[in-house]
DOFI-756995 format. One record per atom (N, C-alpha, C): x, y, z; residue in one letter. Coordinates in steps of 0.1 Angstrom, whole numbers, padded with zeros to 4 digits, always signed. Layout:
XYZa ...
***
This chain:
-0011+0298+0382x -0004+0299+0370x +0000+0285+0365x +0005+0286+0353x +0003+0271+0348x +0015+0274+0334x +0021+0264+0338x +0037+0261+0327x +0035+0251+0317x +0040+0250+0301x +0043+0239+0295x +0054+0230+0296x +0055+0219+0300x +0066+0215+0295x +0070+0214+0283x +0084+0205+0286x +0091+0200+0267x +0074+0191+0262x +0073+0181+0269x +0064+0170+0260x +0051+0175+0261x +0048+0187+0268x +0034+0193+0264x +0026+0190+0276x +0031+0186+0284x +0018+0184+0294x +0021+0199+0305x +0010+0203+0311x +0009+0216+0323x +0011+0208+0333x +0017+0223+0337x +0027+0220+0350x +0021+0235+0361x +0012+0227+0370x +0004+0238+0377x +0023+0248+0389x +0018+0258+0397x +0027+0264+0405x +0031+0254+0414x +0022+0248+0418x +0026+0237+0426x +0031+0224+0422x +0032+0226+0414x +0042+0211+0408x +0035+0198+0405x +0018+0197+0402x +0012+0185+0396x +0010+0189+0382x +0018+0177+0378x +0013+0176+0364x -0001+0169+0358x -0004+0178+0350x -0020+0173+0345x -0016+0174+0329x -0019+0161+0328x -0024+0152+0315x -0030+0163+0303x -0020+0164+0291x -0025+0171+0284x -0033+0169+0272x -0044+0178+0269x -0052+0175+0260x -0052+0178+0246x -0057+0169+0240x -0052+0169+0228x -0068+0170+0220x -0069+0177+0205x -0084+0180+0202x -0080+0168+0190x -0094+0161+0190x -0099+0151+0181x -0106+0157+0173x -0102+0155+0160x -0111+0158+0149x -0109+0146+0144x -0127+0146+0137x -0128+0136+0127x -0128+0139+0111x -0130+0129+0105x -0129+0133+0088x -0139+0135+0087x -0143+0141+0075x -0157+0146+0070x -0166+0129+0072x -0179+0134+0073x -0185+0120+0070x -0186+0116+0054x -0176+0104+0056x -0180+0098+0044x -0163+0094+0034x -0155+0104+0044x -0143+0103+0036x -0131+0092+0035x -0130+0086+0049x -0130+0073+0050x -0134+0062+0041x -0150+0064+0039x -0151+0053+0029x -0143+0058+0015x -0149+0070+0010x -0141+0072-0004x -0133+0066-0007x -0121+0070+0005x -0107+0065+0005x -0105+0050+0005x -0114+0044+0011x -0108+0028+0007x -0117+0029-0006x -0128+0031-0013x -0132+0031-0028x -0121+0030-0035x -0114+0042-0032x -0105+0046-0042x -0089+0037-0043x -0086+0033-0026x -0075+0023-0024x -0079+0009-0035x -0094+0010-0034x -0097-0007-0039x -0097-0005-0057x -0101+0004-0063x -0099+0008-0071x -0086+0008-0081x -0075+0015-0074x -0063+0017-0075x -0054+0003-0073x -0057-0004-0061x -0057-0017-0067x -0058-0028-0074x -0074-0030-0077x -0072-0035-0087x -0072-0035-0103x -0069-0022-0104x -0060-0011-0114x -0049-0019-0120x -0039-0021-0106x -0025-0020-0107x -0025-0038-0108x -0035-0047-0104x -0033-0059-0103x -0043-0066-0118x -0048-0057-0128x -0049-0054-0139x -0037-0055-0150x -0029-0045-0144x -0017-0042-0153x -0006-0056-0151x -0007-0058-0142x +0004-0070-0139x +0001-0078-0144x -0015-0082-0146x -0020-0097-0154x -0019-0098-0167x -0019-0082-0176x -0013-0083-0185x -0004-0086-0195x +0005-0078-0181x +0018-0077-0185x +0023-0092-0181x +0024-0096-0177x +0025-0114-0175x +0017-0125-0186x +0001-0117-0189x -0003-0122-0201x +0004-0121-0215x +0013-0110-0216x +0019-0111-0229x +0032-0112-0229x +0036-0113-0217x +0049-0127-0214x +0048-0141-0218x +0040-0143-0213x +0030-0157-0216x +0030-0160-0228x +0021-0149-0239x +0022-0155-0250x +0032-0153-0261x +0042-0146-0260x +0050-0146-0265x +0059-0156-0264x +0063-0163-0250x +0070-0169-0246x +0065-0182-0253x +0052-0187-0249x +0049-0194-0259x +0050-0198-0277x +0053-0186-0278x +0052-0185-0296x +0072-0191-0295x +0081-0196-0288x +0094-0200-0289x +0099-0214-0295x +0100-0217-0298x +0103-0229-0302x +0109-0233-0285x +0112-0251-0286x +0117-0254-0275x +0131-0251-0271x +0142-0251-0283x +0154-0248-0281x +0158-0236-0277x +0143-0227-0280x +0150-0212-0276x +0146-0211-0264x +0139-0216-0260x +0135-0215-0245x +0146-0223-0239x +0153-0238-0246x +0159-0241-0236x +0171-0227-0231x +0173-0218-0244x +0188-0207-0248x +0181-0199-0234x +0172-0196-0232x +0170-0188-0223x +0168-0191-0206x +0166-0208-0204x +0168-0209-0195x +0155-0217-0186x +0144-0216-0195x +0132-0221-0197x +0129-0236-0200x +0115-0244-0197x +0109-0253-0201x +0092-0247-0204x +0090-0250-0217x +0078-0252-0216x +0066-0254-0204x +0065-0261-0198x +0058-0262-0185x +0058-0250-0175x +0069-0244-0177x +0073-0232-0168x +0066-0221-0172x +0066-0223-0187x +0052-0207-0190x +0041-0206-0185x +0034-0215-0182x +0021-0209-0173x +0021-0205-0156x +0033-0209-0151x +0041-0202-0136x +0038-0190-0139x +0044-0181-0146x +0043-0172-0152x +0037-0160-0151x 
***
């Protein structure tokens, strides 16, 4: 006869514990890859959106005269950091 413990391993009548088994499944073939497609994708999605949105920081920031930039805290040279 044969007992579970708490962490899952059997516990024969006589008191050796045997290593319990666990079932491996894999992912469909092919799903894996999708999934990084789709991470790379999504990435450079989102690293899309940032370059724009920094792009029209950029040129806005540009369109300032220098004194407004100094009001804000800015130098000219600092806009292409940007």
């Amino acid at each position: 006869m044969k007992f579970t413990t708490d962490n899952g391993s059997a516990v024969s009548e006589s008191g050796n514990a045997q290593m319990a088994q666990t079932a491996t499944k894999h992912a469909p073939l092919g799903a894996a890859t999708i999934l990084h497609v789709v991470n790379a994708f999504t990435t450079t999605f989102d690293e899309v959106i940032e370059w724009n949105k920094n792009r029209k920081t950029r040129k806005v920031l540009s369109g300032l005269t220098d004194a407004q930039l100094e009001d804000i805290g800015l130098e000219r040279a600092e806009i292409a950091k940007i």
